[in-house]
C-alpha positions as a Markdown table, in Angstrom:
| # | Residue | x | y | z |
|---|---|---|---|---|
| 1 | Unk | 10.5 | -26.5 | -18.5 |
| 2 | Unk | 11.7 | -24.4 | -15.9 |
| 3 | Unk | 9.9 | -20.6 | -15.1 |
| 4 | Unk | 11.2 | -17.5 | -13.5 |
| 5 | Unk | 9.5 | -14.3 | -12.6 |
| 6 | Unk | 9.2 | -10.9 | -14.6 |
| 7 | Unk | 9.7 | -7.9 | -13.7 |
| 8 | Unk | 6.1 | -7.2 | -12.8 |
| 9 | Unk | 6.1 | -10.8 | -10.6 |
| 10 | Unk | 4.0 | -12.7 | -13.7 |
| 11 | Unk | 6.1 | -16.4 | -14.3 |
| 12 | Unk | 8.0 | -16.3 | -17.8 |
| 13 | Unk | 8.3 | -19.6 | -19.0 |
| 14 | Unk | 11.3 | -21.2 | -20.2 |
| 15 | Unk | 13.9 | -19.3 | -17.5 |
| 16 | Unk | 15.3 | -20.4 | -14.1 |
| 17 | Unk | 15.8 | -18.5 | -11.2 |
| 18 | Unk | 18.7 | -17.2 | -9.7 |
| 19 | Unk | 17.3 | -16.5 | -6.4 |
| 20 | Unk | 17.8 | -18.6 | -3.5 |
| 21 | Unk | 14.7 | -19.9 | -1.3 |
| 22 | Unk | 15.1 | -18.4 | 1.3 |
| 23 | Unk | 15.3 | -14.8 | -0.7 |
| 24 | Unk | 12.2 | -15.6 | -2.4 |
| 25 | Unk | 10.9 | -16.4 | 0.9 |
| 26 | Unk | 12.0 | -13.2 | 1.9 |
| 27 | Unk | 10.1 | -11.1 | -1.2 |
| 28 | Unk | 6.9 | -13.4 | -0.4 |
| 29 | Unk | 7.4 | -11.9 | 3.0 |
| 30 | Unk | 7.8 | -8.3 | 1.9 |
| 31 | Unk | 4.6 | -8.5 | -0.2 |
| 32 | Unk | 2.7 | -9.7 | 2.4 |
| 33 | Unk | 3.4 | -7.0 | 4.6 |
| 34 | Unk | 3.0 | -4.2 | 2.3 |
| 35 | Unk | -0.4 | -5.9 | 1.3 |
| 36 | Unk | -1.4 | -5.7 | 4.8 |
| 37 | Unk | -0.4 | -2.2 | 5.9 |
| 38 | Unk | -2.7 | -1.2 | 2.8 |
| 39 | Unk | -5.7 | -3.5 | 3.6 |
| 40 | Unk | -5.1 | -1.8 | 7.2 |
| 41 | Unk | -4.8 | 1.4 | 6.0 |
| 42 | Unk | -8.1 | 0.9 | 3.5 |
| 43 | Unk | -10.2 | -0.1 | 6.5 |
| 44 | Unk | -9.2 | 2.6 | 8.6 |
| 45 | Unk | -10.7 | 4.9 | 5.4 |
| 46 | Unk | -13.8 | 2.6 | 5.6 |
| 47 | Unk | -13.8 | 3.5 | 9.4 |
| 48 | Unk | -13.7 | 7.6 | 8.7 |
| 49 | Unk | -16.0 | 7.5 | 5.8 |
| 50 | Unk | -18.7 | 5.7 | 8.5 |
| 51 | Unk | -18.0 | 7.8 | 11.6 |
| 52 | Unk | -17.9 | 10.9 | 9.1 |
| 53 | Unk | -14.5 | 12.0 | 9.3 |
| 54 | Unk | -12.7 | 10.3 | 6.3 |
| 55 | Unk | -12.3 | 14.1 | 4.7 |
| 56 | Unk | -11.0 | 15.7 | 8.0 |
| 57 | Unk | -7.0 | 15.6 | 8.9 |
| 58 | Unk | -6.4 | 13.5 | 11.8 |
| 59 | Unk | -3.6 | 15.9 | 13.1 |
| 60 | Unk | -5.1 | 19.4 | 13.0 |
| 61 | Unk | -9.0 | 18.8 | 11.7 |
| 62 | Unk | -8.7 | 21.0 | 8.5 |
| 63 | Unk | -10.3 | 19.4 | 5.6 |
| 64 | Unk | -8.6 | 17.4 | 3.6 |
| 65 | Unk | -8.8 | 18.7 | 0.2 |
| 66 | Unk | -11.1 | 15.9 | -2.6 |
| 67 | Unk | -8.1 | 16.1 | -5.0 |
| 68 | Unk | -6.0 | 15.0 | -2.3 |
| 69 | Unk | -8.1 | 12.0 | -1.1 |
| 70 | Unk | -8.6 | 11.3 | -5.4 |
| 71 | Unk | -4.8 | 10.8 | -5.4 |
| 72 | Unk | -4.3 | 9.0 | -2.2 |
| 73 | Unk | -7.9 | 7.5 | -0.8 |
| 74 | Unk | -6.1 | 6.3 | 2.4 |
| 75 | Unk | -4.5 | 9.3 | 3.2 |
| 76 | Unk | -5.5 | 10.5 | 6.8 |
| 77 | Unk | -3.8 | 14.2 | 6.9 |
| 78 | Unk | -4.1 | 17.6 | 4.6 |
| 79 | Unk | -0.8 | 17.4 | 3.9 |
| 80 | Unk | 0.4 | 20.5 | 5.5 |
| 81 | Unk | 2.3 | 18.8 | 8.0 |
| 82 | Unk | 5.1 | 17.3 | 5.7 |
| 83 | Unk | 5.6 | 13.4 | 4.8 |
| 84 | Unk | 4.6 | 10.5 | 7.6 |
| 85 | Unk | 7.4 | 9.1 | 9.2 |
């Protein structure tokens, strides 16, 4: 019995796939770089919230606000400065 991925990546028994190796290749590629810009961007939190400056924007010093952070616990400016490029 052949399996295919969902929409949410699990395997679905019973389907093929359409995709060609080397595009699944690509995805596996695309996850694994999103996966490591956020474990890069999680221990670059860990970093601020040891040196004491994880609730302090790293563009103009204002605090950050804690409903901010809640949302986005990576996030390294107030957000007064408009989206990161």
């Amino acid at each position: 019995m052949a399996s295919k991925a969902g929409p949410s990546g699990a395997v679905v028994a019973g389907e093929t796939s359409s995709a060609s190796p080397d595009a699944a290749l690509d995805e596996v590629r695309s996850l694994l770089a999103r996966a490591e810009d956020e474990l890069h961007a999680i221990e670059r939190a860990i970093e601020r919230l040891e040196d004491g400056t994880y609730s302090t924007c790293e563009l103009c010093g204002s605090p950050i606000a804690p409903e901010w952070l809640a949302a986005m616990p990576t996030e390294r400016s107030c957000g007064a400065h408009g989206a990161p490029d």
